[in-house]
NUPA-893212 format. One record per residue (C-alpha): x, y negated, z negated; residue in three letters. Coordinates in nm, 3 decimals, decimal comma, m for minus. Layout:
N
X; Y; Z; ALA
...
This chain:
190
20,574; m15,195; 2,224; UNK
20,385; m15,508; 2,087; UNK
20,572; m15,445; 1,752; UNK
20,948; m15,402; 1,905; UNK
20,861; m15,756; 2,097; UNK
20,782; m15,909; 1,761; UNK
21,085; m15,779; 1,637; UNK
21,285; m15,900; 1,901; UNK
21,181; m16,225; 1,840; UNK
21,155; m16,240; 1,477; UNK
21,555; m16,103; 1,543; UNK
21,591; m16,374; 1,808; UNK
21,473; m16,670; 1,576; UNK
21,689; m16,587; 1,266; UNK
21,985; m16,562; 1,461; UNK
21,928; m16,888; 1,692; UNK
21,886; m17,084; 1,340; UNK
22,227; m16,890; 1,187; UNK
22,450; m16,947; 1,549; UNK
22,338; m17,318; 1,625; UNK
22,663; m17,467; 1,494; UNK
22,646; m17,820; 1,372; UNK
22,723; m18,119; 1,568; UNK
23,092; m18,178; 1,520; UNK
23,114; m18,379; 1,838; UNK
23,377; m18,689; 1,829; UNK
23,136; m18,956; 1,940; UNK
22,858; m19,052; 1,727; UNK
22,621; m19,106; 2,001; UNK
22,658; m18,750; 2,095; UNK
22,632; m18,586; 1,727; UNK
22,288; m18,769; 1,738; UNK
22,199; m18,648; 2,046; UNK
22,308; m18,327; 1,977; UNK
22,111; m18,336; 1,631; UNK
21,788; m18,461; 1,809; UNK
21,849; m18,153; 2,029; UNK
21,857; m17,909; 1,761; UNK
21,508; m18,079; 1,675; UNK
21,349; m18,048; 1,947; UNK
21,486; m17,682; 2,003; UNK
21,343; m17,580; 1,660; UNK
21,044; m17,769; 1,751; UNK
20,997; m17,575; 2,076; UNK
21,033; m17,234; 1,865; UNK
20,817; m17,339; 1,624; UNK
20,520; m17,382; 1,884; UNK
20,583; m17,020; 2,032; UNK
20,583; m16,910; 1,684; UNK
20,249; m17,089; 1,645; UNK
20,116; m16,952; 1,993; UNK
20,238; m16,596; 1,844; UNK
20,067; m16,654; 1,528; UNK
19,706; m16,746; 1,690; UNK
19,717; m16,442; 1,938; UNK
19,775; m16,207; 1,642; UNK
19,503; m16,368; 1,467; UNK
19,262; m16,311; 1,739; UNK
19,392; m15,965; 1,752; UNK
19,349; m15,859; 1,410; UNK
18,980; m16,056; 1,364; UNK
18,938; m15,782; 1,718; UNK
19,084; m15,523; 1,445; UNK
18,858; m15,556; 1,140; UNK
18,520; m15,557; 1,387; UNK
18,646; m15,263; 1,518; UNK
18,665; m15,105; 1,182; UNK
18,339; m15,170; 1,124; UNK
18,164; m14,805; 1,098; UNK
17,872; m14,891; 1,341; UNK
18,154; m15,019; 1,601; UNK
18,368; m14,671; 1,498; UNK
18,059; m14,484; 1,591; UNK
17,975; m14,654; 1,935; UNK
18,332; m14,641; 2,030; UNK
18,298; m14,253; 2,004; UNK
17,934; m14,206; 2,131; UNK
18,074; m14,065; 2,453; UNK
18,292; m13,813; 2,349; UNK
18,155; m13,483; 2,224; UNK
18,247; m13,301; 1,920; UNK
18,159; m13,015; 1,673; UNK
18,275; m13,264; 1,425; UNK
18,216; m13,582; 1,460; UNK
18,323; m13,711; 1,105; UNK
18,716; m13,621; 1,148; UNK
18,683; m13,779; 1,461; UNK
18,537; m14,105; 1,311; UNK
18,813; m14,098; 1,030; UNK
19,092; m14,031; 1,276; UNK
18,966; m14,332; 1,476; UNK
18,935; m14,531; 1,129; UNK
19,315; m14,449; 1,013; UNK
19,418; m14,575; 1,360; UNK
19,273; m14,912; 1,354; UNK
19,394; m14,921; 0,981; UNK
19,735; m14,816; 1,081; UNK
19,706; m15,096; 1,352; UNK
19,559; m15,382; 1,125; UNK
19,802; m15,285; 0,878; UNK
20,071; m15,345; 1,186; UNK
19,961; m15,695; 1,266; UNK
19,923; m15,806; 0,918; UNK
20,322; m15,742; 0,865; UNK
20,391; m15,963; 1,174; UNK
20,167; m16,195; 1,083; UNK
20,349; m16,215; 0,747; UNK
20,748; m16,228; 0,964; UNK
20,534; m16,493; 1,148; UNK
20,436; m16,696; 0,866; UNK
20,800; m16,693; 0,726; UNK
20,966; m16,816; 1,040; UNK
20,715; m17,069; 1,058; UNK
20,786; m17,213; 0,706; UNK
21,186; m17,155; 0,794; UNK
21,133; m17,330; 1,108; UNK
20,911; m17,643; 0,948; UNK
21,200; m17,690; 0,684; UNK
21,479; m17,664; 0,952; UNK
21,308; m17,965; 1,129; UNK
21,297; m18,155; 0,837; UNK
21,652; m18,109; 0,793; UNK
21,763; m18,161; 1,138; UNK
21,511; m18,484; 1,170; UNK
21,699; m18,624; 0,826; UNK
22,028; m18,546; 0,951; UNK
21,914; m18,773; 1,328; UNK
21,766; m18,951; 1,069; UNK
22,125; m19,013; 0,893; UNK
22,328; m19,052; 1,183; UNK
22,125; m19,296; 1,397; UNK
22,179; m19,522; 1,079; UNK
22,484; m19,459; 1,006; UNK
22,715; m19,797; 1,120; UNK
22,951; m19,637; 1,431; UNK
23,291; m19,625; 1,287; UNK
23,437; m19,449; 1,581; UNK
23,790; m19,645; 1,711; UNK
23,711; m19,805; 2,052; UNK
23,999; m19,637; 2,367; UNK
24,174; m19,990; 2,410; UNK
24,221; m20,022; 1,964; UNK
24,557; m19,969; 1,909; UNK
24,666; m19,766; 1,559; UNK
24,767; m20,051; 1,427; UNK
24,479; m20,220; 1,461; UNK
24,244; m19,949; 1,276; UNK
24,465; m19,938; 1,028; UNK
24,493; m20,295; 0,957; UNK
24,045; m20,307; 0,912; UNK
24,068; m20,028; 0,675; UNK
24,308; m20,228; 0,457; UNK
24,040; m20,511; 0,470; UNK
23,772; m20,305; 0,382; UNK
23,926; m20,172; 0,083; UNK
24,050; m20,405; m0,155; UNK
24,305; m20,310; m0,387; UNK
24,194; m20,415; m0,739; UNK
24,377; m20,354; m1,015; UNK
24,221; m20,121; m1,308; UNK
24,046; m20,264; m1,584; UNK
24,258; m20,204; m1,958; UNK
24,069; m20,192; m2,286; UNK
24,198; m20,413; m2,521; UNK
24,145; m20,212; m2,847; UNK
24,165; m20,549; m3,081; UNK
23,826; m20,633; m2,932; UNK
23,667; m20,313; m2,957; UNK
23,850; m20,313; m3,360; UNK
23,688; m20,664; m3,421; UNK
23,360; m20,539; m3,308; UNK
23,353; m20,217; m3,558; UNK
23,433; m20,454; m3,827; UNK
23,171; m20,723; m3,752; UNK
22,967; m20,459; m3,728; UNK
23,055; m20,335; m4,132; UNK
23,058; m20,661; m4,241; UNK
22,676; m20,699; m4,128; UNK
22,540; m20,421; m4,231; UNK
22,715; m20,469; m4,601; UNK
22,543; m20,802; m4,597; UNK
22,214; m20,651; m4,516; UNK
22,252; m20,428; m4,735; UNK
22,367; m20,666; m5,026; UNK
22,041; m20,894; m4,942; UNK
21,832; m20,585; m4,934; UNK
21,932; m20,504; m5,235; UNK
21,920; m20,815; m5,455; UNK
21,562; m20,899; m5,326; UNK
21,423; m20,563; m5,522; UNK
């Protein structure tokens, strides 16, 4: 039962961090909110993974005393048995059977928790990003006009830059002419 809860959730998480859609909201105030709520969702999973993670802990430190041989043979000092050692082992492969259980959730556990911890980070970057991001949403009483007429402001038209290929000419030669003198002194001084 324990193991098809685990499940359940482990199912649970990866699909509430696939389905949350992204804030596509039209105001900006409400694509941060909506952000911020994503963060604090993932931060509420993240502490029931956490809370998950510490009761399995417990449970499997309960798990490896229990395997201990003298605990395996006070466990069965009540029951009675021709053969006591196949009733030892059985009770041994159990609790192994069971550790072995809670050290795979344990390990589902630990990978939601680092999914979750990264998830956070992006959804706090991308509250982050939007809280500072200037509000360029159009006010109701703006006409068209109006918005269009800031955006030409914004945006200046300049003109693109030509080469002029004499210049860039002029410099290659200069650049000959130098290194012919150079050479010329370097030589004459030998």
């Amino acid at each position: 039962m324990r193991y098809l809860t685990v499940f359940v959730f482990s199912t649970t998480l990866f699909l509430s961090e696939v389905a949350i859609p992204s804030a596509s909201a039209p105001g900006s105030g409400q694509i941060q909110n909506s952000a911020q709520e994503k963060a604090a969702s993932l931060r509420l999973q993240l502490s029931e993974v956490e809370a998950k993670q510490s009761e399995l802990q417990t449970r499997l430190q309960k798990l490896e005393e229990n395997l201990k041989p003298e605990n395996i043979e006070h466990s069965l000092a009540g029951i009675g048995s021709t053969r006591p050692e196949d009733l030892r082992e059985q009770r041994r492969r159990q609790l192994e059977i069971e550790r072995n259980g809670v050290r795979a959730q344990l390990d589902l556990l630990a990978t939601s928790h680092t999914r979750l911890e990264t998830a956070i980070a992006h959804a706090d970057a991308e509250a982050y990003r939007q809280s500072a991001a200037p509000v360029t949403a159009p006010s109701i009483n703006a006409s068209p006009t109006a918005v269009d007429s800031t955006r030409a402001a914004t945006t200046p038209g300049r003109p693109r830059r030509v080469r002029k290929k004499k210049a860039k000419r002029s410099r290659r030669l200069h650049h000959q002419q130098n290194s012919l003198l150079i050479s010329g002194l370097g030589s004459q001084r030998i």
